[in-house]
C-alpha positions as CSV (number, residue, x, y, z in Angstrom):
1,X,0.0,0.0,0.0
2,X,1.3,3.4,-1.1
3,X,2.0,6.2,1.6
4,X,0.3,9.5,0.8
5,X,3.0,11.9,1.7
6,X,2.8,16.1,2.3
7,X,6.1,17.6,2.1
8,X,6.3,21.6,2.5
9,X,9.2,22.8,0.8
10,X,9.2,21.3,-1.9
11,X,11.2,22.9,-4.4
12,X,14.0,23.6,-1.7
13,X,16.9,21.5,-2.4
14,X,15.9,18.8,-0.3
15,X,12.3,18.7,-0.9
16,X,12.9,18.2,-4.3
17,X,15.2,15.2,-3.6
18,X,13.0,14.0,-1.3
19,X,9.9,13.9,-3.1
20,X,12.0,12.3,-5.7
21,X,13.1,9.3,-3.7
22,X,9.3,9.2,-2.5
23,X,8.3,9.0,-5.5
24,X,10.8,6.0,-6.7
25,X,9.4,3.9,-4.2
26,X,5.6,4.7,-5.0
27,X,4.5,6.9,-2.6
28,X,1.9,9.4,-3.8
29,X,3.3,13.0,-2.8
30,X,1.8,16.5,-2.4
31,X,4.3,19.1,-2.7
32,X,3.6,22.8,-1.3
33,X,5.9,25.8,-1.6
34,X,5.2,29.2,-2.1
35,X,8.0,29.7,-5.1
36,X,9.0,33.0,-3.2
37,X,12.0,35.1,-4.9
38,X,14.6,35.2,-2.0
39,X,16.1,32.7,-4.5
40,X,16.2,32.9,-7.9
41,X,12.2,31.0,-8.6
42,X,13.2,29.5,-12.3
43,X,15.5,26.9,-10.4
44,X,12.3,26.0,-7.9
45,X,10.2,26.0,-11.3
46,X,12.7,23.8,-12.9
47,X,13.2,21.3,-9.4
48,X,9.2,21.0,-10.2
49,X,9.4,20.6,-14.1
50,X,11.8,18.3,-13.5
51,X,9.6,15.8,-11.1
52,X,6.7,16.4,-13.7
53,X,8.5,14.9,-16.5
54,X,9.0,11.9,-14.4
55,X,7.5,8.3,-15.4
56,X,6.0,8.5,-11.6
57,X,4.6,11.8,-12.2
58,X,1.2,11.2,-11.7
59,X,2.0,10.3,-8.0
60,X,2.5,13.6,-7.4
61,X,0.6,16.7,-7.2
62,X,1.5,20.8,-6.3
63,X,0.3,23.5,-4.5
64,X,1.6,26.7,-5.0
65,X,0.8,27.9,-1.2
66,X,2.8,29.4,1.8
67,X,2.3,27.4,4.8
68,X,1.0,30.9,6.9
69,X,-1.6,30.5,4.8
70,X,-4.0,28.9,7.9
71,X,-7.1,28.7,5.8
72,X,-5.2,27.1,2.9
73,X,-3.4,24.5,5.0
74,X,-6.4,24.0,7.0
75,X,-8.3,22.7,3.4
76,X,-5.5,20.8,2.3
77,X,-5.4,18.5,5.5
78,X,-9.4,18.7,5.2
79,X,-9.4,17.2,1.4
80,X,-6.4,14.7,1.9
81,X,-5.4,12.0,4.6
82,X,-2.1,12.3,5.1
83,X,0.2,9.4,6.1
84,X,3.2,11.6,6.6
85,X,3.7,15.1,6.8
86,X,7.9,16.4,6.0
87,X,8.1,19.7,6.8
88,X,11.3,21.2,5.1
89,X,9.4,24.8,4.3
90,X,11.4,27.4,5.6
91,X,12.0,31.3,5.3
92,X,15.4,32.5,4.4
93,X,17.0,35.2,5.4
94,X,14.2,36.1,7.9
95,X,16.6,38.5,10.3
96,X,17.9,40.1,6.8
97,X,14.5,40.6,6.3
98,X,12.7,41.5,9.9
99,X,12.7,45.2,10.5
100,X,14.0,44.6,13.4
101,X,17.3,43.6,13.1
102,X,18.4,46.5,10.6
């Protein structure tokens, strides 16, 4: 029996290796990452294009979403019954960015 498996991040370096190896062992995967632009979002669109083009491919699904979206991640959980949930989202270069530590 397949695992269905949420990983947040998933266009991060290891998300996208992850999901990968997920994949190769039939697990079906949901991949969320919001695609933001503190790194350069073509390589996240490629990591993505790249797991698409797959033979496994239709084992796994995206959402483009940012996980402190409460009402989004609230409706994903809702609509799918997760058997594990990786959670490799994460915010770089949140003190370069918080206000309070210009």
């Amino acid at each position: 029996m397949s695992k269905r498996i949420l990983i947040t991040g998933v266009a991060g370096f290891i998300g996208f290796h992850l999901a990968l190896a997920l994949l190769k062992q039939g697990s079906k995967v949901i991949g969320i990452d919001n695609l933001n632009d503190y790194y350069e979002p073509t390589l996240k669109e490629k990591r993505l294009e790249f797991i698409f083009a797959r033979d496994n491919a239709s084992n796994f699904s995206f959402v483009k979403m940012d996980i402190s979206d409460r009402d989004g991640v609230e409706s994903l959980f809702a609509s799918n019954a997760f058997d594990v949930v990786v959670n490799l989202a994460a915010q770089a270069g949140v003190r370069y960015r918080n206000r309070f530590f210009r």
